[in-house]
C-alpha angles and dihedrals in degrees: 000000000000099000086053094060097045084051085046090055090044103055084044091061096036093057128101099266087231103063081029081065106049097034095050105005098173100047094073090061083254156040129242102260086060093067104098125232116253112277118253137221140206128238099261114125097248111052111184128185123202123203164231107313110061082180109185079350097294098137097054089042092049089050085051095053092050097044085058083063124099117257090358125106124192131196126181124211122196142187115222129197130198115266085022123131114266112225118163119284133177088227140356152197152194124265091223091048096054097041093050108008111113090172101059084033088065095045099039089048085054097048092057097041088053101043113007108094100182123006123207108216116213119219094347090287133149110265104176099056129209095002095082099026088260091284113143093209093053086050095047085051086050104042080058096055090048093052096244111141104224132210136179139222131187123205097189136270089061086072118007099104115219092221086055094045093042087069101042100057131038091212089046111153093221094058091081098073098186082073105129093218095045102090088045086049094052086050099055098037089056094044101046095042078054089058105047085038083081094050121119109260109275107023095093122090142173130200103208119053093225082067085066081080097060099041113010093183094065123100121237113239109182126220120256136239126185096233093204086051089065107031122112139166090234109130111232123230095007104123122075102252104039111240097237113197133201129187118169117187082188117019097196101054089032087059085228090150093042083062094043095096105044082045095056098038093054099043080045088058095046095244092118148006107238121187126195117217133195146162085359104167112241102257089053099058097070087060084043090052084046109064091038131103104188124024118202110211114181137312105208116035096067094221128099107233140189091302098056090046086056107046089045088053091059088054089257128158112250132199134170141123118289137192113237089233092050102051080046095066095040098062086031080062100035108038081221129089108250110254102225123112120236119240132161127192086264102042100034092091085055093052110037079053092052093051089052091053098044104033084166106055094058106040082084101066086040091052091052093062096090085056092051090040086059105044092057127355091043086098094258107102093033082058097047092046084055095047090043094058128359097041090039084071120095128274137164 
């Protein structure tokens, strides 16, 4: 019986995905009107495609800034998986579809040979299915051929190497060796810093400053926020118990364990209100930020996200945990201080009391976040660093 099956699972594979399709629907993980139609492009001289990633909706943001630029147009791809949140994307398909599919393979391979002029891989993953047998080398040797000048970026955990981390930061994650995901985390970092090594010299990007470390050729390329999708007219500080919020995408890097005590000792002992978030879909989290007087990042990175870019853009006060070099670059870049408080594990119960006690000393620093936001996470400068070096290269 169970050869049967294995010939079973075979012929199923080996036959054309049309009649595979028809015949088993289901088997193949979906159906054929799940199967998306090719991405298009405009006319502009420079024509760049970002995927697969769309991590926190980069992707998506960075197309938008480069599509504000003259002569250049910008289109994101990303593959989504069920249960997955769901952030705004130009196109879009399934993961089962990109990971089997030999039929949008084919016409998705066509459509960027004919129109993309220069592609901007995310995390060092596959973005042309099923064509290349989702290898990354054999695509960087076929965006060549095909005259499509290729760059990186990394968003994290692809490069940042646990050994390397482990130095920089005392609450580092991969301190803790008994971390089930460490030794996979040293692999692919290694692997994947090998690999844009051999990059040509600016086509490799980060989007954190700590990933410097790890690569310090690389050229920072900072997330983006839409400043008019967070703004609102709610004072900050102005009731009497600060509402404190907290909404981790990953608890462990984010330390979130590490600031559950101090939280609940000090909503226990009535000298704020603290919320918990989690899972909150993407559309909800403006009218979270909003409400909110005080917005918690991570505590053991050393970097400020998304989060922290959000929650600065809706005038909010930020703390977390920074590493000196990469506050440094911030205000290099920015000709402005960061506003976001520091705050480490030990010293977060001092601060979030502090800030209770003396409302007014700090709505200046939260005031202050718009004006960070714009000088360099509106879209702009990630933009110009694009123009500047990866679609400077040559293309066809």
């Amino acid at each position: 019986m169970s050869s049967l099956r294995a010939f079973a699972g075979w012929a199923l594979r080996a036959a054309p995905e049309g009649l595979a399709l028809r015949i088993v629907p289901d088997r193949l993980g979906y159906r054929s009107e799940d199967i998306p139609a090719p991405m298009t492009f405009g006319d502009a001289r420079t024509r760049l495609l970002i995927a697969p990633a769309n991590s926190a909706g980069q992707g998506s943001s960075w197309a938008s800034a480069v599509r504000a630029l003259d002569g250049q147009d910008a289109r994101n791809l990303t593959v989504t998986r069920r249960g997955g949140l769901a952030f705004p994307s130009d196109s879009a398909v399934p993961a089962a579809v990109f990971a089997h599919s030999r039929r949008w393979a084919s016409r998705h391979a066509r459509a960027v040979r004919d129109h993309v002029t220069h592609v901007l891989v995310e995390s060092e993953r596959a973005v042309l299915g099923v064509t290349e047998r989702h290898d990354v080398r054999r695509e960087a040797d076929w965006f060549s051929r095909a005259g499509i000048a290729r760059g990186y970026v990394s968003h994290g955990s692809d490069l940042r190497h646990p050994d390397l981390h482990a130095q920089l930061s005392p609450w580092s994650p991969f301190r803790d060796r008994d971390w089930e995901l460490r030794d996979r985390l040293v692999s692919l970092a290694e692997h994947n810093a090998a690999f844009l090594r051999e990059q040509a010299p600016g086509t490799v990007f980060v989007v954190t400053p700590d990933l410097l470390t790890d690569l310090p050729e690389a050229t920072w390329l900072p997330n983006v926020v839409r400043p008019e999708q967070w703004a609102t007219e709610r004072g900050v500080l102005v009731e009497e118990r600060p509402l404190v919020v907290h909404a981790p995408t990953n608890a462990h890097l984010k330390g979130s364990d590490l600031i559950a005590g101090p939280l609940d000792r000090l909503a226990d002992a009535g000298v704020i209100r603290y919320r918990r978030a989690e899972a909150i879909p993407p559309h909800d989290m403006p009218a979270l930020y909003a409400e909110a007087d005080v917005v918690l990042d991570q505590f053991r990175i050393g970097i400020y996200s998304t989060t922290a870019l959000e929650a600065m853009a809706a005038g909010r006060l930020v703390l977390g945990f920074l590493l000196p070099e990469v506050r440094a670059l911030a205000e290099r870049e920015s000709g402005m201080s960061v506003p976001i408080v520091q705050a480490s594990v030990d010293t977060l119960e001092g601060v979030l009391v502090d800030i209770a006690e003396n409302p007014d000393s700090y709505r200046e620093t939260a005031a202050r976040g718009p004006e960070f936001i714009r000088a360099l996470h509106d879209g702009r400068y990630s933009a110009r660093v694009l123009s500047e070096s990866l679609l400077s290269h040559g293309q066809r």
